[in-house]
N, C-alpha and C positions, 0 to 999 in steps of 0.2 A: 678477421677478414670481413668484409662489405660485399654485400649484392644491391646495386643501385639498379631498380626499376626502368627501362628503357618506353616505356608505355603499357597501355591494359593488356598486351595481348600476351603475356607471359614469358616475355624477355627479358634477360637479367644482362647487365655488365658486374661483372667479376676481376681482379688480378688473378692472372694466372703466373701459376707460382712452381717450383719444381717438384713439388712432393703431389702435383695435379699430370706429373709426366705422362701414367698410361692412356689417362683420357685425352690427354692432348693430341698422342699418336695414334689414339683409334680416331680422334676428331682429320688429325692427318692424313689419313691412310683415306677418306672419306672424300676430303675436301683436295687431294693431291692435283687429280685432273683439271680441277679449275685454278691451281693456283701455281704449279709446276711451271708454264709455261710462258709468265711473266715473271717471278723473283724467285728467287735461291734457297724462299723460306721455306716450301715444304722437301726440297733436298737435303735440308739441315739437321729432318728429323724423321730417320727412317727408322730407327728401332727405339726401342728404350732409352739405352743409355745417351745415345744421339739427343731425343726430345726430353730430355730431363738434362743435357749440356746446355741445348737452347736456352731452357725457362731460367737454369741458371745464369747464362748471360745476361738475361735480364733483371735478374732478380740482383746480381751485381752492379747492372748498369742504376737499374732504381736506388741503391745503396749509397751508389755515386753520383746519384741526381745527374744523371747521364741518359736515360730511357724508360719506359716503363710497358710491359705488356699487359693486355686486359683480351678477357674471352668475352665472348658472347655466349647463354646459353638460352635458348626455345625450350619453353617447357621442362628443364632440365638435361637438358644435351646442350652439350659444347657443340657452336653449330658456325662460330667463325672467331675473328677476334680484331682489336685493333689497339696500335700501339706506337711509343711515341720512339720510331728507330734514333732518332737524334734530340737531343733535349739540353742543349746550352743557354743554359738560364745568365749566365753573365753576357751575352751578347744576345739575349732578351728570344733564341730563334729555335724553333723545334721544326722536326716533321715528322706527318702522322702518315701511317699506315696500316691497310687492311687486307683480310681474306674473310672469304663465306667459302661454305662447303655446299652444295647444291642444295638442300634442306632448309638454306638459311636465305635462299636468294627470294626477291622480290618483295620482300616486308620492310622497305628501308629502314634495314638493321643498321646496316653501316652509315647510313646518315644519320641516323639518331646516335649511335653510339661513337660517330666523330665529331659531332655535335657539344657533345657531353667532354669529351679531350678538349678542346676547343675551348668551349666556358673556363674549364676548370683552368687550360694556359694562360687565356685572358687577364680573366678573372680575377683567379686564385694566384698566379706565379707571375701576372704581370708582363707575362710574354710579350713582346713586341709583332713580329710574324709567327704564321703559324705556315709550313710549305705542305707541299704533297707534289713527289714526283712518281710518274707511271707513265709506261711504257707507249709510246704514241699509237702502237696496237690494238693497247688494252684495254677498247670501247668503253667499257664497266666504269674502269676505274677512272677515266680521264670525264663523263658522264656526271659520278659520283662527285668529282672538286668541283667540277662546274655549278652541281645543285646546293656545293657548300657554301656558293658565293664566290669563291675563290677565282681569280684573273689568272689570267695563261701568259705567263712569263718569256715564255718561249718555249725553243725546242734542241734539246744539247745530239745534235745528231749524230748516230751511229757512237754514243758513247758508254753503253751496255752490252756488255759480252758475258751471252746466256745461253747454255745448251750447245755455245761454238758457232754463233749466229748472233750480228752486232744489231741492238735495238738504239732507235730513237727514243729520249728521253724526254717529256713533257714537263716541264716547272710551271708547277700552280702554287699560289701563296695567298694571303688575306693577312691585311695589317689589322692590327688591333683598332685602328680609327673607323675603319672600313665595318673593322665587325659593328663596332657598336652601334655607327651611324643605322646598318642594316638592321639591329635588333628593333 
């Protein structure tokens, strides 16, 4: 395993992995309020066996160069995470997502450590686009693409159904040309 440095201030990016399940779900149970109310993900993992299903979806999906999840931890707590829910490397296009648990917020964690996804698609796998969709609600995160550089594609309206309540959808993206030109 790898802990790659997010800056001085004692932040780590991490893969989160299944045999990491109880921390995950105490990190969940933590971070649920903030992240319940725009995506699915902290529904997914209410007990145990539930958030030890998740990490293995992931840990499958990274197997199959299909996904990959990474935590965040402060000082050693898992305090949010980000990850790549879509990752099709032959049509060169991923997209990245996040959550913080209230512990994690206002130290641009998630900008540095989608940052760091970002490079590494670039970069390292040659990715073409990199997306990020969130909820036209969800100030934070649509905030977040914006300060990654990222253009606002549009808005797939009323095509999220969450909680039994249809959310507008924001697409934000950044081409690989775009990135570097900006580096």
């Amino acid at each position: 395993m790898f802990a790659m440095p997010l800056g001085d201030d004692g932040a780590q990016l991490r893969p989160l992995e299944p045999w990491q399940a109880e921390e995950f779900l105490a990190h969940m149970d933590r971070a649920r309020g903030l992240v319940d109310p725009w995506i699915p993900f902290a529904a997914a993992a209410t007990d145990l066996d539930s958030a030890r299903a998740l990490l293995q979806r992931y840990a499958d999906k990274q197997a199959a160069d299909t996904g990959r999840i990474y935590g965040i931890w402060l000082d050693g707590t898992l305090v949010g995470g980000v990850l790549f829910r879509i990752f099709e490397a032959a049509r060169g296009v991923c997209e990245i997502g996040c959550w913080l648990e209230p512990a994690g917020q206002g130290r641009g964690l998630v900008h540095r450590a989608s940052r760091t996804l970002m490079e590494w698609a670039f970069d390292v796998r040659g990715m073409h686009r990199v997306e990020w969709i969130a909820s036209a609600a969800n100030t934070r995160s649509v905030a977040a693409a914006e300060r990654l550089g990222m253009t606002r594609e549009g808005v797939l309206r009323e095509a999220f159904l969450h909680h039994g309540e249809r959310h507008d959808e924001e697409i934000w993206a950044v081409l690989a040309s775009e990135w570097r030109a900006a580096r």
